[in-house]
SEDREN-525045 format. One record per residue: x, z, y of N, C-alpha, C in turn. Coordinates in steps of 0.001 Angstrom, whole numbers, plus 524288, in hexadecimal, padded with zeros to 5 digits. Example, Ala and Ser with C-alpha at 12.3 -4.5 7.8 and 13.67 -1.06 7.14 Angstrom:
BEGIN
8338681E787E9C68300C81E787EE6C8339081E787F31C
8323281BA87F7368356681BE47FBDC8326481EBE8001E
This chain:
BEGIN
8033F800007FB458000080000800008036180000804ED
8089A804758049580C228035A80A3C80DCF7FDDA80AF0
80EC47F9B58062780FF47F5F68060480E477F12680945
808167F1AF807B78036D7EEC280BD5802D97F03D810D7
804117F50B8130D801587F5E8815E2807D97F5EB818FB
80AFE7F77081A6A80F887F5BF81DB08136B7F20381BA7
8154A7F1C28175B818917EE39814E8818B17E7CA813D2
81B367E392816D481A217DDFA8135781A2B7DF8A80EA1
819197D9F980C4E819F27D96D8078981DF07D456805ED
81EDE7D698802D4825657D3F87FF17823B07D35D7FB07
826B57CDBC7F83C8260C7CDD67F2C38285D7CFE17EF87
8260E7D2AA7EC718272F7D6D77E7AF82DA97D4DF7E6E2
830B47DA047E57D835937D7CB7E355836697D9AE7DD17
8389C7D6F47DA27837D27D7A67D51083D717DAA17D1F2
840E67DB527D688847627DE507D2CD8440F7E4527D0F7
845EA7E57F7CBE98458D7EA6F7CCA78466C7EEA67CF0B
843D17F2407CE55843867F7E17D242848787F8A57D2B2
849757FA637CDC184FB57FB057CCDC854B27F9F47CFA9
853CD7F3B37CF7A8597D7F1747D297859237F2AE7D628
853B67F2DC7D90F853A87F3857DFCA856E57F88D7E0AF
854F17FC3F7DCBF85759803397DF4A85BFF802137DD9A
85EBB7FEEC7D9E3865447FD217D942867037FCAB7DF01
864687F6AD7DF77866C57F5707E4DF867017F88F7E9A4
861CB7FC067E91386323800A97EE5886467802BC7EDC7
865F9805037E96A86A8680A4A7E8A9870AE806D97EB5D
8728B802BC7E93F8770B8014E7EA4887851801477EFCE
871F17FDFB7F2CA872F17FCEA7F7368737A802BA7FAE2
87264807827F99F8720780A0D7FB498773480DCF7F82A
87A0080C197F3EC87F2980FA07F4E98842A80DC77F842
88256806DE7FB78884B1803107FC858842D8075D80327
8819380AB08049A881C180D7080A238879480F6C80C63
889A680E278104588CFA812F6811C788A6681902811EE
88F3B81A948125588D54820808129F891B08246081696
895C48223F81A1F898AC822DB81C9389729824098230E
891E38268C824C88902C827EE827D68947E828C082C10
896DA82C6A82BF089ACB82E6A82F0989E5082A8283232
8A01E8259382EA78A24D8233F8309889FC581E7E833FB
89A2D81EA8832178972081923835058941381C948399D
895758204883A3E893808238B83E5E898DC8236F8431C
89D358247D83FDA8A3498245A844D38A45E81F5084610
8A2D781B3C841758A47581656843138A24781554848B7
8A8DB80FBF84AEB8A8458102F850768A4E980A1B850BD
8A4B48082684C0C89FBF8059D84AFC89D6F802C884884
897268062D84837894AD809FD844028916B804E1840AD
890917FECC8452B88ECE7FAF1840C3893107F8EF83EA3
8978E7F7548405289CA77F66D83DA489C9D7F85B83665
89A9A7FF2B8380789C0F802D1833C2897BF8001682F2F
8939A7FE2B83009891477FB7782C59891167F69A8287F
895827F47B82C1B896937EF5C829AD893ED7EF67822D4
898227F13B82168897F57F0A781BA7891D07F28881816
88E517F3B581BEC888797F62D81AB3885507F2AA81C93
8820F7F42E8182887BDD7F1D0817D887A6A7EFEC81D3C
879E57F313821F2876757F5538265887AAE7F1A782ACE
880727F0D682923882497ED8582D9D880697E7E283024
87DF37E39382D6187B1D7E0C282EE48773B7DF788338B
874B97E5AA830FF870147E460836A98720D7E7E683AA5
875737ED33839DC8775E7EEC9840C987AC67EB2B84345
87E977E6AD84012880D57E2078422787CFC7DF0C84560
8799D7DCDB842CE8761C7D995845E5872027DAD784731
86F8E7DED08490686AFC7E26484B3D86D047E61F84DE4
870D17E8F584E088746F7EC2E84EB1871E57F1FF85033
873037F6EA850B786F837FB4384E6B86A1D7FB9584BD9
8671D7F70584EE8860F77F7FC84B03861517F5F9847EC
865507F283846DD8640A7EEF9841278650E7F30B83CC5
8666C7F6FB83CCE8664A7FA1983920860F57FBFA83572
85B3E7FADC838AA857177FBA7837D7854F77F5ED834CC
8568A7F162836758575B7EE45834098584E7ED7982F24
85E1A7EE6D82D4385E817F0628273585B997F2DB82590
857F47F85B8270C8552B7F9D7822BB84FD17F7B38234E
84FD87F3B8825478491A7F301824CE84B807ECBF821BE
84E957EB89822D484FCA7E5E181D4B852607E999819F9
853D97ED09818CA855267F1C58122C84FDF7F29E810AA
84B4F7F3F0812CF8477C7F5468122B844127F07180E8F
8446E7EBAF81106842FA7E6B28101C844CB7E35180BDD
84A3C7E5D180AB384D027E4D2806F784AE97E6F780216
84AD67EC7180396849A67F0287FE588446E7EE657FCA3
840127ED2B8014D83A6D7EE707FFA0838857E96F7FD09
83C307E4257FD9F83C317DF8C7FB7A83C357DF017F663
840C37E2F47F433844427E2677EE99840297E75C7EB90
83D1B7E7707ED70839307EC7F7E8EC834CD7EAB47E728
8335F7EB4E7E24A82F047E93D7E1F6829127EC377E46B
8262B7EACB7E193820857EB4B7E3C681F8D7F2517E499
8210B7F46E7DEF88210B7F9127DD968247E7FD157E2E3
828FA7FC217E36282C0D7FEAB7E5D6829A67FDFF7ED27
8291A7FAC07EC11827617F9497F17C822317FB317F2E4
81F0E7FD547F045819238008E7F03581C3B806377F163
8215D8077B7EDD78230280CCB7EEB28269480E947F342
828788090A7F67882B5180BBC7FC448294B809B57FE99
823E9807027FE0C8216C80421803808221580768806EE
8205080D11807F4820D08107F80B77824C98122A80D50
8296E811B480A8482D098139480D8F82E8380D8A81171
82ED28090C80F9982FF08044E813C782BBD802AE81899
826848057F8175082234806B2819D98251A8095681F42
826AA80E1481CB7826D181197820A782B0C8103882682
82EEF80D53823168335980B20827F382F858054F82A94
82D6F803B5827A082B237FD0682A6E827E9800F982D87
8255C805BE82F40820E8807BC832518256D8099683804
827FE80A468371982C9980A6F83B9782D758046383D32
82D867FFE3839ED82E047FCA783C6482A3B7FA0A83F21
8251F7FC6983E0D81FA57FAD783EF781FBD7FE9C84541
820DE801B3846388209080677849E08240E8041A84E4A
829108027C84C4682CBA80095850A7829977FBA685287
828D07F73C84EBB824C37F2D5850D0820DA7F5C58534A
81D7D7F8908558081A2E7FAF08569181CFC7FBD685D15
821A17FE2E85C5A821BE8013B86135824177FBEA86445
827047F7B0863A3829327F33486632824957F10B8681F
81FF37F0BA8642A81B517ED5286687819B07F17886A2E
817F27F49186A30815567F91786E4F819B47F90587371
81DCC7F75087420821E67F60287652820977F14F879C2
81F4F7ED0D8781381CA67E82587909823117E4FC87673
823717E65E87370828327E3B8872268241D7DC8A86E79
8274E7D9D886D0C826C17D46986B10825A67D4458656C
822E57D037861F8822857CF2C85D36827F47CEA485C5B
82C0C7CC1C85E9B832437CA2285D1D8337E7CF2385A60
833937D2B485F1E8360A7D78985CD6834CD7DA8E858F4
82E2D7DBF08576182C807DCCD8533C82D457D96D84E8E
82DA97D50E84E00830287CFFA84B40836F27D30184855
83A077D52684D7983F517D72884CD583F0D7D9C2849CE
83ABB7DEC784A9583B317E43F84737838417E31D843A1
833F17DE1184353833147DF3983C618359D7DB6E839DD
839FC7DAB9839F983DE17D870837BB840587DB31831E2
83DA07D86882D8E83F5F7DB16826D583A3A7E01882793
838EA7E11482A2E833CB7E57E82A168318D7E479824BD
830007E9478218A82AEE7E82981CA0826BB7EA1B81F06
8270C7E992825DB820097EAD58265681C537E6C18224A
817917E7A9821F38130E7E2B982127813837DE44824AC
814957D9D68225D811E17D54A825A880EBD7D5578294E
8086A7D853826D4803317D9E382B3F8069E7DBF182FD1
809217DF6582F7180ACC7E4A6834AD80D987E0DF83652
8122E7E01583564817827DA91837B8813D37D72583B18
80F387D4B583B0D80D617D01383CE280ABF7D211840F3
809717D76684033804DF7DA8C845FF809087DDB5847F2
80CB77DE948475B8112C7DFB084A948147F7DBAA8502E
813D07D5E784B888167F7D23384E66811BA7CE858525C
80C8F7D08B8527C8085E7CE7D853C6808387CF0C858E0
804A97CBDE85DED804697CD0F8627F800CA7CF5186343
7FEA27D502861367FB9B7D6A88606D7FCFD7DBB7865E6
7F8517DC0E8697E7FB9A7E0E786DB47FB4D7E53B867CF
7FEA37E9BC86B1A7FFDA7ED78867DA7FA9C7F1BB865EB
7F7B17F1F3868367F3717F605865537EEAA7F20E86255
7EF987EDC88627C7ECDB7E90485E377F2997E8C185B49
7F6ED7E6F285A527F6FC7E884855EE7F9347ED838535A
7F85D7F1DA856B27F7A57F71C851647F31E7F7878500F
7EFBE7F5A48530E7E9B77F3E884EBB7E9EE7F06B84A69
7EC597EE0084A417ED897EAE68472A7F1197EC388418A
7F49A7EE36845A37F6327F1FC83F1F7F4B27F69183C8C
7EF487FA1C840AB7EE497FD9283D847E86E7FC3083970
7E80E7F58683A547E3757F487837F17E6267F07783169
7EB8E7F1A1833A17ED797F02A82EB67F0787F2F282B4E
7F2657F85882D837F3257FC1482B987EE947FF4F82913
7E9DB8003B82BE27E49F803298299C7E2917FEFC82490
7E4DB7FA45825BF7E2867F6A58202C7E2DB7F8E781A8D
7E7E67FD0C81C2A7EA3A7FE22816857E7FA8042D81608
7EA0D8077C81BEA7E9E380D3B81B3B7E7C680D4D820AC
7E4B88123781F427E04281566824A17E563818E882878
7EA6381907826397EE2781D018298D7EF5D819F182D97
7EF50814A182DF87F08F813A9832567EC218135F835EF
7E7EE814FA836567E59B812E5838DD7E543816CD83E32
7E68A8157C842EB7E644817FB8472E7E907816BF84B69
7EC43811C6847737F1E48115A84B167F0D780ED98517C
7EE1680D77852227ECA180AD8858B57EB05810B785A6E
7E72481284858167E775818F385A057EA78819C585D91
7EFEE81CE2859697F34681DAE85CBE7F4C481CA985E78
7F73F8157B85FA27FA3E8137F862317F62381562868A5
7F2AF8156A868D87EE57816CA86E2A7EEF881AC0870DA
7EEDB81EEE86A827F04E825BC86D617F545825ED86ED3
7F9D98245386A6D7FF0B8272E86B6D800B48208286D31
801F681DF486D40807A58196B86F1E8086A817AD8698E
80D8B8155886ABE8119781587865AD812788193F86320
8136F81DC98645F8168B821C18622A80FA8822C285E7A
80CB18253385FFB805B88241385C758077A81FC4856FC
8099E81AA585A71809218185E8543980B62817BE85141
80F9881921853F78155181B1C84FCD814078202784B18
812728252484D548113A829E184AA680D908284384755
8079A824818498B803DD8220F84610806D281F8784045
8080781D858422A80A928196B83CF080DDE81B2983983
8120681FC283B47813FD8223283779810B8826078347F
80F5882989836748086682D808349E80501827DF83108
80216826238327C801648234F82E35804768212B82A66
808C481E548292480B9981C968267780C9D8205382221
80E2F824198240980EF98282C81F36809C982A7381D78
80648829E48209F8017882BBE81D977FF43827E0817E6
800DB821FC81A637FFBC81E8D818B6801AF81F328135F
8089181FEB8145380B248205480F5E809DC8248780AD5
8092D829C580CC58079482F0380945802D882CDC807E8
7FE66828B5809527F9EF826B28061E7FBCA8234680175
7FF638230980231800D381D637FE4280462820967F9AF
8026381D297F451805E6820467EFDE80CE981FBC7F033
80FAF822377F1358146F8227D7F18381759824AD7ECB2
81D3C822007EBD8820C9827487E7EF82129829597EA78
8209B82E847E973823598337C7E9C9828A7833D27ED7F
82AE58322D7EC4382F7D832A87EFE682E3A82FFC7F55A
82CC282C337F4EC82A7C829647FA888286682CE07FD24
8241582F137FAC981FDF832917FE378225F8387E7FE8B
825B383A257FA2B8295883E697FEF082C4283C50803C9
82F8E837E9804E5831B68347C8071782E8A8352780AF8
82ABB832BD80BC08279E833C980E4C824A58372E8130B
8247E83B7680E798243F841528109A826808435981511
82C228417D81273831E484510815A28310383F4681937
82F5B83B18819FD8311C8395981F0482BA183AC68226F
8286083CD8821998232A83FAD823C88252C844FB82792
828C78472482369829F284D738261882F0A84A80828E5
8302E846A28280B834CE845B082D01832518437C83231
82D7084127831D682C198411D837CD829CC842BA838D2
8261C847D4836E18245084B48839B3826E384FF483B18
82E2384FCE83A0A8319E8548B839538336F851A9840D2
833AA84B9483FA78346484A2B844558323E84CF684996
82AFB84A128467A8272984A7684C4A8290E850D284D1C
826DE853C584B03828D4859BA84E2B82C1585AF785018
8318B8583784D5D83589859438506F8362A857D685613
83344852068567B8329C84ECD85C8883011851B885FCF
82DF28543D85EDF827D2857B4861F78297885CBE86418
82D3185ED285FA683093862DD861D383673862A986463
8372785EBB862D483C9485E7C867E383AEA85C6386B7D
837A7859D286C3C8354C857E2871258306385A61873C5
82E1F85CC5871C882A97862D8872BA825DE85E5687566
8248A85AC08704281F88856AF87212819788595186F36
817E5858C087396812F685DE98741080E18858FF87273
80F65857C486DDB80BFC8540686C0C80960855D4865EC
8066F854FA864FB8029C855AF85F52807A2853FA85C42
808F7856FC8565980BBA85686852D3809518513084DFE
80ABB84FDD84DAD8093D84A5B849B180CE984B6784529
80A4084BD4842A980EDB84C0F83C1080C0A8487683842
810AB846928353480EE5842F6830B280CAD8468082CAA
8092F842F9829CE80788847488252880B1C845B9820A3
80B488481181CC580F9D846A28181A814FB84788815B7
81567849F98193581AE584D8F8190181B8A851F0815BB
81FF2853998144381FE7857CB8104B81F5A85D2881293
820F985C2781AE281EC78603B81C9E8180A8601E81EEA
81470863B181EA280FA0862C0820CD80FBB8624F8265A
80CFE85F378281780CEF85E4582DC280C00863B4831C1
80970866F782ED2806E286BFA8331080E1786F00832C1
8110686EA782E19816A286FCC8306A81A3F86EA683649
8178E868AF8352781BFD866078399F818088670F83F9B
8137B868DC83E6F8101D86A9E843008116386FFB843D1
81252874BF83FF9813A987A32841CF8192587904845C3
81C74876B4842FC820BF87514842D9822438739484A75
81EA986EB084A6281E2486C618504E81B4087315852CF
8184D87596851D381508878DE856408199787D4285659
81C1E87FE1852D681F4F88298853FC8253D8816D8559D
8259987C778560D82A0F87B258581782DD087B0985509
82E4987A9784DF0833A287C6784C0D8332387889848A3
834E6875ED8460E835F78709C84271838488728C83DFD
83BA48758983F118402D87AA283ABE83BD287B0683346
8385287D52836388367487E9282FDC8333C87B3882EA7
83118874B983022831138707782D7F836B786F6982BC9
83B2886D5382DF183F6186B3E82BD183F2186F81827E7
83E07873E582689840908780B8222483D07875D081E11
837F08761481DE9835398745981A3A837D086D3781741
83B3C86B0B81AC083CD1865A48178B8420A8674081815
843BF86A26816D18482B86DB48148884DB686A538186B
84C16868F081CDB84F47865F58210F85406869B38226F
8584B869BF822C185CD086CFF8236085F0D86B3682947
85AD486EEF82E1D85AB786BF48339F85C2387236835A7
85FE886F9A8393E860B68746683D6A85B048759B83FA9
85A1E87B4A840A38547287B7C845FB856E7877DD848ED
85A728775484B4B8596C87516851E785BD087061850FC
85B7B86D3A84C7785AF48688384DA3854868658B84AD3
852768693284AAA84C28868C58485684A9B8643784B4F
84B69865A085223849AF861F68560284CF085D94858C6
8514E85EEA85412855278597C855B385390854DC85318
850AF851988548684D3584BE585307851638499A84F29
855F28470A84FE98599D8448884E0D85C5A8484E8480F
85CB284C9F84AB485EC984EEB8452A85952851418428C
8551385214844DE852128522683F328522684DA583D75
85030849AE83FA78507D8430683BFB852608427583856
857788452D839FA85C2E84403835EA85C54847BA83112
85ABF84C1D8333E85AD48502182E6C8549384DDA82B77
8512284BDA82C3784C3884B1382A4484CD9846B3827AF
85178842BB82AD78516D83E8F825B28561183F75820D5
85902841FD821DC85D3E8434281F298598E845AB81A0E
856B984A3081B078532C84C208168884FC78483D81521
84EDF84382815F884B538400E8141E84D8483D1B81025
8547483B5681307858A4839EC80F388584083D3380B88
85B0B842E08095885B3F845BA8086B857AE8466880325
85479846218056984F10844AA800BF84F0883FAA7FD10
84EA283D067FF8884F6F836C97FE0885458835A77F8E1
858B5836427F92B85CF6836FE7F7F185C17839F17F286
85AA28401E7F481858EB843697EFAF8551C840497EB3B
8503C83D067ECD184EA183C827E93C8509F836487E66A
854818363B7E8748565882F2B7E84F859B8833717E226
85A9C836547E28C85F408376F7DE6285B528393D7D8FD
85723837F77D8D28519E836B07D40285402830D87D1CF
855F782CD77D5178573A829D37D45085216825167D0D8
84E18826E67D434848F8823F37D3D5849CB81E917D604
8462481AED7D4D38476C816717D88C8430C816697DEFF
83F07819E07DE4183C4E81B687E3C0842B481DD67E643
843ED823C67E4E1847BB825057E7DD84C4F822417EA67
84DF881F3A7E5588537B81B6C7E7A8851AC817E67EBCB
84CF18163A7EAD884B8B812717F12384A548133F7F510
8481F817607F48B847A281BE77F9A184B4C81D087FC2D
84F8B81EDB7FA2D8540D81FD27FA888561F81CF67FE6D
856F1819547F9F485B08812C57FD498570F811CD80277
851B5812D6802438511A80EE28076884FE58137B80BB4
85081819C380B518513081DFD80CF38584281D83810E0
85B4781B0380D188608081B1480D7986218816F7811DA
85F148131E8126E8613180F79814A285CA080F1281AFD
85898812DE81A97857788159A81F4585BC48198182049
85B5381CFD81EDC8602B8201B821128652581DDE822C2
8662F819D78210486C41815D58223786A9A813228272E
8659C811D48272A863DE80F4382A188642481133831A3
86155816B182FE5860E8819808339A8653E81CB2835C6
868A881D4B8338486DF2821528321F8724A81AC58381A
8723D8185A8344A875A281459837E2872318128D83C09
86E838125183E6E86BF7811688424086C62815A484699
86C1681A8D843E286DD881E4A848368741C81F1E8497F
8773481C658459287D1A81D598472887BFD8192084BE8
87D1E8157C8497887B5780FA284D1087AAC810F385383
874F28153E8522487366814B6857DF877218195885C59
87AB781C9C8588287C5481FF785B90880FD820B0859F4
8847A81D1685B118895B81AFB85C2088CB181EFE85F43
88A9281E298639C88D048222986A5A88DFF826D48685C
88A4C829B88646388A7B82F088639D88F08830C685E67
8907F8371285EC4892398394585DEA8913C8384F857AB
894C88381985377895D8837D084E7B8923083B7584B32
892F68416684E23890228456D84AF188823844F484B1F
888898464184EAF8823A8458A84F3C88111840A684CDF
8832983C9184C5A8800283768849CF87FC4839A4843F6
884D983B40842A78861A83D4E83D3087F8383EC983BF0
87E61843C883EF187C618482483C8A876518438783D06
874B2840C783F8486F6B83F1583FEC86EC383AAC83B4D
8732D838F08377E8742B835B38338086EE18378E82F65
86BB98358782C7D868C3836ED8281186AD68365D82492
86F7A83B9F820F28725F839E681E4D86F5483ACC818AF
């Protein structure tokens, strides 16, 4: 069902399950792992040459890094068959809804079809969404448009012009993620996905509170539902001001006073997401190993994008914001 409802469609691929998790295991012991030094290097795309990821910061140069993983993504979701591809629709779901969100905010921008054309470039959005994206449609005809093709499938989306009315962008940004995962916890998942899941639920609502309280925004608390913490937590949590004994309950190993440091929780919240991931990769299942690999090559992804972008700065602090 995630398949139809955000995903093109591809023709079935027929290698076995098997070879595929061969090939991503290799391609993924094929990683550097020399952080330290692609962090001092005096320079840091130079230091890639010999990697996967040098290609597109050569010729895109820092964003093309986002690039690679949405053609890794395209790659992987090509070479699986029918079966496998019912079982991570959601997780390739979940990154194409970021790419659906950024198209969202360029058009609300008054930006051009060209440019939306740019960014859904290798996209596995749907065809349907791709074509009312690139449409001359003003902008609140077509989020009508996509929430009458989103409600085709599921009732969670339905509201989305709503908000775009009440709140702006930022309304249909929060909309679309809140549904999406609602969408997904409706849908039969493995097990590991839908913990996966979970923990990326309690990572942005570990966020929203955190935003609300370092910035002391005197706004209604919004939490995702689905998380392994209950939402009325991350609400005691926001009214008394302390974040401390949520992170304790996901057994997070956070200083208090960097609770409200945005950047190093991120980092400590995805690190435990790694952390997790990893652990159950050593079941040596073929759900886990792919999780894994395409877990791994977000984190690579994101890991060199922030060296990338912060060059000027000091060696240590980049260190510590790494998702190792």
């Amino acid at each position: 069902m995630v398949n139809q409802v955000l995903l093109k469609t591809i023709a079935e691929c027929e290698y076995p399950e098997e070879f595929l998790v061969a090939r991503l295991l290799g391609k993924k012991g094929a990683l550097f792992r020399n952080w330290e030094f692609f962090i001092s290097s005096s320079d840091a795309i130079e230091t890639l040459r010999n990697s996967t990821f040098y290609p597109y910061v050569k010729k895109f140069g820092v964003h093309g890094i986002w690039k690679f993983l949405r053609n890794e993504h395209l790659w992987v979701y090509s070479r699986m068959n029918n079966r496998l591809r019912a079982d991570f629709a959601a997780y390739f779901a979940y990154h194409e809804i970021h790419t659906l969100l950024v198209c969202l905010r360029f058009l609300s921008m008054g930006k051009t079809s060209e440019r939306i054309t740019l960014e859904l470039q290798n996209s596995l959005l749907h065809k349907d969404i791709q074509d009312i994206l690139r449409s001359d449609l003003g902008f609140t005809t077509m989020l009508s448009e996509l929430e009458l093709r989103f409600c085709a499938y599921s009732g969670h989306f339905a509201g989305l012009v709503t908000h775009y009315e009440d709140k702006g962008i930022k309304g249909v940004e929060g909309f679309l993620r809140e549904s999406f995962f609602a969408f997904v916890f409706s849908q039969k998942q493995p097990l590991l996905l839908k913990c996966f899941f979970r923990s990326l639920v309690d990572f942005y609502n570990c966020i929203s509170v955190a935003k609300k309280l370092r910035w002391e925004i005197e706004t209604e608390l919004l939490t995702i539902p689905g998380g392994t913490v209950p939402p009325e937590r991350f609400t005691r949590a926001y009214f008394r001001k302390d974040l401390a004994p949520v992170l304790r309950i996901l057994r997070l190993d956070v200083p208090e006073v960097a609770a409200l440091d945005l950047p190093m929780l991120e980092t400590s919240l995805l690190r435990h997401i790694t952390f997790k991931l990893k652990t159950w990769s050593y079941q040596r299942t073929m759900i886990a190993d792919i999780l894994f690999y395409l877990w791994e090559q977000y984190r690579y992804t994101r890991n060199i994008s922030m060296v990338l972008h912060t060059v000027l700065l000091d060696d240590e602090p980049v260190q510590r914001s790494l998702v190792a």
